[in-house]
N, C-alpha and C positions, 0 to 999 in steps of 0.2 A: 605192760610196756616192754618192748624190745630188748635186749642186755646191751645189745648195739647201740643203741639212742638214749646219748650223755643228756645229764643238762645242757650242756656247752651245744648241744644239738637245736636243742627246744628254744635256746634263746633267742635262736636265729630264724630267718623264715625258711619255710620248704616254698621250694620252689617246684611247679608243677608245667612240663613240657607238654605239650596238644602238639600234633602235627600230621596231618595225612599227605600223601603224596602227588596227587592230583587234582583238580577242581572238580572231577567227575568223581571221584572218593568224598569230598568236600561235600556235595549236592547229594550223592545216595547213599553212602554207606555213615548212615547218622546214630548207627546204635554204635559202632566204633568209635565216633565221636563223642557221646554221653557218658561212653564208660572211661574214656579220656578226662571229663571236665570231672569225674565221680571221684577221682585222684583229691581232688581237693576237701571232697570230707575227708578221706582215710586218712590226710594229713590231720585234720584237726582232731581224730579220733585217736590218733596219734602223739596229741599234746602240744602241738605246733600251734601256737598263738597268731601266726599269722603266716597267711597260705598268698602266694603271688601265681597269677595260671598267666604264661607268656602262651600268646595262641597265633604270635605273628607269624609262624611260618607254615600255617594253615594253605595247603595246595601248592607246595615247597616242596621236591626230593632231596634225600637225604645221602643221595650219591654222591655229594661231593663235588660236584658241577655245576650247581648253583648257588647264589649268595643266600645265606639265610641271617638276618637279621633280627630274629628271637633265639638262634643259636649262639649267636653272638651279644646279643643282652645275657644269655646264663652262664657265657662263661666270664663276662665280666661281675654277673654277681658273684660268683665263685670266687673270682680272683679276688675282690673286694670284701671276702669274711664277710658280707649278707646271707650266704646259702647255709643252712645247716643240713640240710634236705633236698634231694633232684629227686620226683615221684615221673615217671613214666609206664606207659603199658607196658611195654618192653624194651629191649634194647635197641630194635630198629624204631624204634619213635624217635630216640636221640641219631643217632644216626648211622646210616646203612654201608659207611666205609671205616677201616681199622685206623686209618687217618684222625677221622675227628672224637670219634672212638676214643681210642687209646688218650690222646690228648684230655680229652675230658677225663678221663681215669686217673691221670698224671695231676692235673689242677685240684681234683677232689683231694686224695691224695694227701698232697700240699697242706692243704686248707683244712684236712678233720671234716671233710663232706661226704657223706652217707649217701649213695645212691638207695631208691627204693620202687622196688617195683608191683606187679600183679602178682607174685609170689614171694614175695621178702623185702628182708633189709641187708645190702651189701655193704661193708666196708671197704673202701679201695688198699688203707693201711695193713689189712689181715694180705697174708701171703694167698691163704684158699678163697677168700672171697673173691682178689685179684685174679687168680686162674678161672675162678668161674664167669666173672663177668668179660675178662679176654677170650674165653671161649663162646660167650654169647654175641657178643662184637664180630667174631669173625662168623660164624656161623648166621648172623645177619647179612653179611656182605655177601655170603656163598650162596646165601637164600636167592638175593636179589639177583645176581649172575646168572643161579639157573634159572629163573622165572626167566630173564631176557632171554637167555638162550633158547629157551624150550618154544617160547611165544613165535623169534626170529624164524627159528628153522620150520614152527607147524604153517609162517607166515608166507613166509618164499616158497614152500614145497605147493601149495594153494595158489600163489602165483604165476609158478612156473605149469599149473594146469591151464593157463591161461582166465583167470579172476583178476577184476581189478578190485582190490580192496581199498580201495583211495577216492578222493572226490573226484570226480571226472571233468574235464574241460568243459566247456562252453561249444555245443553244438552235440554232445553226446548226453546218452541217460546209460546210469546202472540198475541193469534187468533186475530181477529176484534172485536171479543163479548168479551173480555177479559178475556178469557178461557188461561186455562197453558197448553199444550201439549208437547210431544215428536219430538223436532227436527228431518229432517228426512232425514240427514244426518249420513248415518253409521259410519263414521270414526267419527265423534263424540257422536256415541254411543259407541261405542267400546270403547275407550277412558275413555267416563265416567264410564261403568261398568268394567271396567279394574281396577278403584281404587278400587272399595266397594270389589270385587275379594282378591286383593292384599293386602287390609287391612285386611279381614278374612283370611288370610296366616300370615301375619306379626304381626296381634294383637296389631298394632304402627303407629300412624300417623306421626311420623318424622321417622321410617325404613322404610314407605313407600314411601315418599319422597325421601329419601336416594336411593331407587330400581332405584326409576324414573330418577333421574339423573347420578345415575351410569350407566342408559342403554340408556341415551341421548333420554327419550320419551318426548317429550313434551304433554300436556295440553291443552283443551280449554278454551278458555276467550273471554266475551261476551261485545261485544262492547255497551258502553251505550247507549242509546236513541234508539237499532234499534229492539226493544221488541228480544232480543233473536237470530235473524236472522243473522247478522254478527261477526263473528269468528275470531278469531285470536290466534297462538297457541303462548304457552311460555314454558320458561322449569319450570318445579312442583317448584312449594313452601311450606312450611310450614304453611300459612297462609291459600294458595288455596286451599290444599289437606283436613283442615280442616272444612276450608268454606263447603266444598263439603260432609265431613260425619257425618256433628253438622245439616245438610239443613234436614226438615222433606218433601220438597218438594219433594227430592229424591225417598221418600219412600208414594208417591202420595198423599200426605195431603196437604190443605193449611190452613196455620197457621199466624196469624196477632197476634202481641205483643207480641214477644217473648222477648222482652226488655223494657227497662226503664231508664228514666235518671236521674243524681242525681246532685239535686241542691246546693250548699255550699254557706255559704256565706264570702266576701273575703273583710273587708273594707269596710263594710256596704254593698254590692251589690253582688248580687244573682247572681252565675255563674254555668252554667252543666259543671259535671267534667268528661262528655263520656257517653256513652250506657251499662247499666250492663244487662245479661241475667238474665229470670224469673223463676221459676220452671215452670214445663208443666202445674201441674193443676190451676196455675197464665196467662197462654195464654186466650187473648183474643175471639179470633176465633181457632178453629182447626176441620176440616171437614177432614176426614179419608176419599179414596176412592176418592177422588176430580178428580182426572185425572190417568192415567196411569205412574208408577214411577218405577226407575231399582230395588229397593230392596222392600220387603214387610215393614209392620208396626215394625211386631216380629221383623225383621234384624235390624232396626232400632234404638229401643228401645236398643236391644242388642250391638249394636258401640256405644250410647253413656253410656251405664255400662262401656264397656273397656274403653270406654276415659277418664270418671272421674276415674277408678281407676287406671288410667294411669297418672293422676295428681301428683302433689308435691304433699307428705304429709303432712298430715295435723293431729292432735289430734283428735283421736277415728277411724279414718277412715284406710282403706286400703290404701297403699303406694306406685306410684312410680312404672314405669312401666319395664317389664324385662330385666333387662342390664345386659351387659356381667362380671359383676363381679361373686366368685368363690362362694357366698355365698347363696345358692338356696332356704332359706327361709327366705330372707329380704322383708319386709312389711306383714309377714304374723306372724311371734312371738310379743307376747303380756305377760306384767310382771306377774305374777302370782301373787304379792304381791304389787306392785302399780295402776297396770291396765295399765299400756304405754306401746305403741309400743317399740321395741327395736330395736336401731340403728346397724347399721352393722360399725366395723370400719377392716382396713387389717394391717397387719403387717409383719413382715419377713423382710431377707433382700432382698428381690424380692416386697414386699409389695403384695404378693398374698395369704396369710394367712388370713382367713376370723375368726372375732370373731364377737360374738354378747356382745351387754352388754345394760344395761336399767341408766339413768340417773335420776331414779326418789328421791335413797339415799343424792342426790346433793343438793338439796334444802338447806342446812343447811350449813354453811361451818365447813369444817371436818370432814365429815360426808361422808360414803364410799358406791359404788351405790351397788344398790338393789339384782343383776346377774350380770355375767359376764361371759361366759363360750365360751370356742372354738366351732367352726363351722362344722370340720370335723364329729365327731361322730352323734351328732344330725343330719345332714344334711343325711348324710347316714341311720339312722334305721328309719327318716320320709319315704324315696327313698324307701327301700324293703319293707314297709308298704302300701304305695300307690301303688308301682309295683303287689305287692300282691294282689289289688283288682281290677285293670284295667287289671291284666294279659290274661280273655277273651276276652276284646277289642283289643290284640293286631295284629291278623290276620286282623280285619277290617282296623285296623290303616295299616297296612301294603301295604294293596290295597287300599288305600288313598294316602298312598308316590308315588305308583306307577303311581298313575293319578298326581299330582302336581309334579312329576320329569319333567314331560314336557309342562305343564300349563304354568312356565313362559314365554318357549321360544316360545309357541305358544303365546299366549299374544303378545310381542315381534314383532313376526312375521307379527301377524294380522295389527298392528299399523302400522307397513312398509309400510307395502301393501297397505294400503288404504291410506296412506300420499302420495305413490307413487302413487295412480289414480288418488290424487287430485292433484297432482304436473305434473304429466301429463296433465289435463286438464286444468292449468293454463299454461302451455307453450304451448297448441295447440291455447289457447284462445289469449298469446299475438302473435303467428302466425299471427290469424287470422286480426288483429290487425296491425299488421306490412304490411299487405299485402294488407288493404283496404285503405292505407292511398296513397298522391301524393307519388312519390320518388325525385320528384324535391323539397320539401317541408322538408330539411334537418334536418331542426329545429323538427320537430315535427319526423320524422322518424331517426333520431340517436337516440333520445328518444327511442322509441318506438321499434328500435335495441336493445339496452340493456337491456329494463325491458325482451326481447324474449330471448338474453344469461343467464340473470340471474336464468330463469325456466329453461332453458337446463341445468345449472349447478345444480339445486336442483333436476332435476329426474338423473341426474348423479350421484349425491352422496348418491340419496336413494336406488337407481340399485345397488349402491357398500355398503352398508347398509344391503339391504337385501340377497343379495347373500353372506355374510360375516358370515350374521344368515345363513343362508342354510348350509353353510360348517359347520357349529358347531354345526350340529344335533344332539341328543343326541337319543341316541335307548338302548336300555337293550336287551341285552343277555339272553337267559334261565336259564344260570348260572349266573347272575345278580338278575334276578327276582326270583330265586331256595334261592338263600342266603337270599335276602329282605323277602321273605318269612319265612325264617328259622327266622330268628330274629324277625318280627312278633311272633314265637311264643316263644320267649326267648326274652324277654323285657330287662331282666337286664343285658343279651351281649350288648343290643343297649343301653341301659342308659348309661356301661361304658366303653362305644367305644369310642375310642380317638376323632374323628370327630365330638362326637355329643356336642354341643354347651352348654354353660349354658342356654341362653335365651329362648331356647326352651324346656329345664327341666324345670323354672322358672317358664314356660306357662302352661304345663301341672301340674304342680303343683298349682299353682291358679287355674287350672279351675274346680278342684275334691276338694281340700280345702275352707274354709272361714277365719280361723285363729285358731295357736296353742297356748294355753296359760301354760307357762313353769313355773314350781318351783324346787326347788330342796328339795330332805324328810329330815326330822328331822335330820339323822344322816351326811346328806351330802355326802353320797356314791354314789347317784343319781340321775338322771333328770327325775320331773315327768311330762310329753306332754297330757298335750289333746288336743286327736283333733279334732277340730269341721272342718266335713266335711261339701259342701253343700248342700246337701240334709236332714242338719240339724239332723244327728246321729252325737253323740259325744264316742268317743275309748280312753281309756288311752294308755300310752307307757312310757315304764323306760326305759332309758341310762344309765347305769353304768359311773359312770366320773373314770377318771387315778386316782390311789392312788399318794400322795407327791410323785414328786422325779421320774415320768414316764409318758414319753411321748411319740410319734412317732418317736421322732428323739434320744430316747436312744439307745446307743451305743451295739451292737450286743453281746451277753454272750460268744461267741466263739470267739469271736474278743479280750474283756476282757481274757480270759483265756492265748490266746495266747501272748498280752504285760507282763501275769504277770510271763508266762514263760520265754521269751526274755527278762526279764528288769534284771533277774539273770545276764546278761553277756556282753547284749546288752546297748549301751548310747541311749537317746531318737532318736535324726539322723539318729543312726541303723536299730532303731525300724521303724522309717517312712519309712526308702526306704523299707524294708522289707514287711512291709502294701503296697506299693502301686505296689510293686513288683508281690504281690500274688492275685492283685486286690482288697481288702479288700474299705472297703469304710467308711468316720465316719458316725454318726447318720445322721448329715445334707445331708450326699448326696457328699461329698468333699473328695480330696484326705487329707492322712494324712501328715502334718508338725510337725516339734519336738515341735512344744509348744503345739501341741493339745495331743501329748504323752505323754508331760509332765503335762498339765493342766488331764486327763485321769487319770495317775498315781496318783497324787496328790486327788484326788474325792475318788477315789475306796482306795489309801492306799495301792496304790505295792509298791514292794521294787525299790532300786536303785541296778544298780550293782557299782557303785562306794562303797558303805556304807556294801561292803561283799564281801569277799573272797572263798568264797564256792565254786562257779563254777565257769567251766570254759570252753570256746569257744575252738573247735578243735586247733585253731594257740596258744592259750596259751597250754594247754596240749604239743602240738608237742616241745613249748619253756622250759617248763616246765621238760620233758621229754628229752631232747635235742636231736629230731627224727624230723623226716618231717612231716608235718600234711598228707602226704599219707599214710604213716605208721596210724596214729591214726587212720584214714577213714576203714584203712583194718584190725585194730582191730575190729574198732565199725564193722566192715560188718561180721567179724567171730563171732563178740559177747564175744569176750574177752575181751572189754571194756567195762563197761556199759553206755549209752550215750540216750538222749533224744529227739527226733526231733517231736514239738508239730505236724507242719503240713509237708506236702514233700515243698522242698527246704528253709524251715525254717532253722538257724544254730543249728548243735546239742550242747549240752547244757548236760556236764560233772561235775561229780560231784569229787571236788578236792581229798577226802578219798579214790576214786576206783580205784586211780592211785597206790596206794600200795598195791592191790589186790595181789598175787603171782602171776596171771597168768600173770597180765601186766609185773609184773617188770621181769619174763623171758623172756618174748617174748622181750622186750624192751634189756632186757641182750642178747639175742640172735644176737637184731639187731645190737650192738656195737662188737658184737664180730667177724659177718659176715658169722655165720649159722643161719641154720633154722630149725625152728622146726617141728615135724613132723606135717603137714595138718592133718584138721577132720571138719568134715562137723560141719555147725552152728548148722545143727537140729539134731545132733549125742547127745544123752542122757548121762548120767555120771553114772557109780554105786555106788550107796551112800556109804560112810564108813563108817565101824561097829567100 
């Protein structure tokens, strides 16, 4: 036995560390591993009554970057006078930095615990065992350094030959020389330039996404380890669709470092908290021209501008990509007096009232922000300003809609078709399959029955797929293509065509734009716009803002006129059925109710007819009169009464004095008496008396 290894040693157990590095050292390098778990005879051979093998940190690196949870079961045996014994192959089995190293050296130490390994028994307490096991600690760390380093530099230098040594995206295979090429399968060409297509329509990686699953297309996805060569489709994601238009492979580059990782430290120990991207002029490698790719360089460059400015916003930046809200210059206004972007918020009782307003006044409290002004007006004279200047472009534009009217469905289309020949060819293939096998051999051919219905059911339902697109052709008419034409060249019928969406005003406005920066003049009667276009020309524009007290939804001056003549005779009740009798409508858009006749009344300062006697309604007259209100109708229609009717079937509206006129009170004595007087036309003139 050892002179090293007390009693005090043997009472305790040895404890025995296993650990390899990778899961692919785990799975092949298994005589490493046996002669790891062989540790635990030597202990017993040793005198050690009881041997404990911790094997959890089994496909665990020992750099120091990962949590190992059997490294930390031994050193809490240690701490806890359990260990009399640490047996390992070496020293990088415990571990590969001077970090946990040494700490463990420091705990033995402590505690009277013997390290032992493939060549001895160390005591940490001896001064020279301590120098030799510090010197195999670090000589593990130096080990592992240079291995990465030597691996890194033989890695990139192969790289930079133009190799891709990594999985390859989805639409490419890795050759034998380790070249990237063009898969050469069409349905998953189609496929992939199907997205880069439908992104420069959409402008949106998640409305593109959206397309794909509304039209039930699926995707390619590239099974690991087979360089590229085996496929599998899914339906689109958000994650895949980006993967696919952030890749510069696409656009025939190859590109190494486009990431990095960040290290924190958490409780004294160093952990990566994920992969952040670099800027491009930060890429390691990037060889333009590398292989053949579906979009160019320019296209490229170009999807990922819209994608960051499709981003959250962020402080100085453009915001936020086109959504369907009402307010068509959100991310593009900037304060004129703080420098911030300006938020958009809605209101109404629809909440589709767009205002803008800037928070930079807020900083203080009580202090009142910087703008604040409605969306309507501005949003509109940017609209015929920019309409004003692309209004040449708009016949081109026009014969652009008329090719992407049918783009999608072809798209569409294409995708069918070829998921249908390869769905075909998978059910000819398990035919084939099903019919080379025994038939007495049940086992193996029921199998081999179902995977052949399963393809019969999948070109069945891509037969009734595509034929479903067939019936929903879409073709233009002369008189289809005569209108689309027209409106090419009248842009602002198509800007304010019911149909045409915010998102793609939104679009077309960011893409002639960069940003407007709004003030308002000295005297506050106005909004002053510049606008900086992108081609870097900047244009003022003034909006006139509403004076106090006028708005879009103030109340119609003919609508006023007519309550202040009704309110003589009429109660507010009256007055509303009356308004919605003649269709009248308030400022909001709403029929009328008596409290909005009376909140009305009340604003403007009309009279009431309760609070006056003056006039009066044909049924008072007739009461007044003690006549029939037929009789009164047939004065007012001779003109023997005088009588008021703002609008036709409005009440007319008598004035109480004209009822003592002479003419009334004969005609009226007439009628009590049960003659008549002689008839004369209304438009019969009088001779004045002298």
């Amino acid at each position: 036995m050892n002179d090293k290894l007390q009693a005090e040693h043997l009472q305790r157990a040895a404890y025995v560390y296993v650990r390899q590095s990778t899961a692919q050292q785990v799975r092949s390098h298994r005589e490493s591993q046996q002669r790891q778990y062989a540790l635990a005879d030597r202990a017993r051979q040793l005198g050690f009554a009881r041997v404990v093998v911790i094997d959890e940190d089994l496909g665990k690196s020992g750099s120091g970057l990962v949590e190992r949870p059997g490294f930390g079961q031994l050193l809490a045996a240690i701490c806890g006078g359990e260990a009399g014994a640490v047996l390992a192959l070496e020293a990088s089995r415990l571990a590969r930095n001077n970090r946990d190293w040494h700490h463990l050296l420091d705990l033995c130490a402590m505690t009277n615990t013997v390290i032992i390994d493939d060549q001895g028994v160390y005591d940490p307490q001896h001064i020279n065992d301590r120098l030799v096991l510090g010197l195999q600690g670090t000589m593990s760390e130096f080990e592992l350094s240079l291995f990465r380093q030597r691996a890194r530099q033989a890695f990139e230098q192969k790289v930079q030959r133009g190799h891709a040594l990594w999985e390859v995206p989805a639409g490419f295979v890795r050759t034998e020389d380790d070249r990237c090429e063009q898969i050469p399968d069409r349905q998953v060409q189609q496929a992939v330039a199907g997205v880069f297509r439908k992104f420069q329509e959409l402008g949106s990686a998640r409305q593109t996404t959206l397309w794909y699953r509304d039209q039930n297309i699926l995707l390619p996805q590239v099974q690991p380890g087979t360089s590229g060569r085996d496929i599998t489709w899914a339906p689109a994601t958000l994650s895949r669709v980006r993967q696919m238009l952030t890749n510069p492979c696409y656009a025939g580059a190859l590109a190494y470092g486009r990431t990095t990782t960040k290290t924190v430290i958490v409780e004294g120990r160093a952990y990566h908290t994920g992969r952040t991207r670099k800027p491009q002029e930060q890429w390691r490698v990037l060889q333009l021209d590398n292989h053949v790719g579906y979009i160019s360089w320019e296209e490229y460059q170009r999807i990922q501008q819209i994608l960051e400015a499709n981003g959250a916003m962020r402080e100085g930046q453009a915001g936020g990509a086109a959504k369907g809200g009402g307010a068509l210059l959100s991310g593009l206004l900037r304060c004129g007096r703080c420098g911030r972007q300006l938020y958009v918020q809605y209101s109404g009782t629809s909440g589709r009232v767009p205002r803008y307003g800037c928070h930079g006044g807020r900083e203080h409290r009580g202090s009142a922000s910087c703008l604040s002004l409605g969306a309507l007006r501005v949003d509109q004279a940017v609209a015929e300003e920019v309409l004003a200047v692309i209004e040449p472009a708009g016949l081109q534009a026009s014969l652009l809609a008329l090719d992407q009217l049918t783009q999608g469905q072809n798209d569409k289309r294409d995708a069918l078709a070829l998921a249908l020949e390869r769905a075909r060819y998978e059910a000819c293939r398990s035919q084939r399959h099903y019919e080379a096998v025994d038939p007495d051999n049940r086992l193996v051919a029921g199998e081999l029955e179902k995977r052949w219905n399963t393809a019969l059911l999948r070109v069945t339902e891509l037969e009734q797929q595509l034929q479903a697109v067939g019936n929903e052709t879409i073709t233009v008419t002369a008189e289809q293509k005569e209108s689309l034409l027209h409106l090419g060249q009248r842009l602002d019928q198509a800007w304010n065509h019911p149909t045409a969406c915010p998102e793609l005003k939104k679009r077309i406005l960011r893409t002639v734009l960069r940003e407007i920066v709004i003030n308002n003049t000295e005297d506050g009667r106005a909004h002053v716009l510049v606008v900086h276009w992108q081609g870097g020309v900047h244009t003022e524009l003034r909006v006139q803002r509403n004076r106090p007290g006028h708005h879009r939804r103030v109340t119609d001056t003919n609508v006023i006129e007519l309550i202040r003549e009704l309110s003589k005779v009429c109660s507010d009740a009256t007055i509303a059925a009356t308004l919605n009798r003649l269709g009248y409508r308030t400022g909001a858009g709403k029929t009328w109710r008596t409290h909005s006749v009376h909140n009305l009344r009340y604003h403007h300062r009309l009279p009431n007819y309760t609070k006056g006697e003056d006039w009066l309604t044909v049924e008072q007259a007739a009461k007044t009169l003690g006549v029939s209100a037929t009789v009164i109708r047939r004065l007012i229609k001779q003109r023997v009464l005088p009588a008021n009717q703002v609008v036709a079937l409005a009440p007319w509206i008598i004035k109480r004095l004209d009822l003592e006129l002479p003419s009334v009170q004969a005609a009226i004595a007439a009628v009590h008496s049960g003659r008549q007087l002689p008839k004369t036309s209304p438009d019969q003139g009088e001779f004045p008396w002298k």
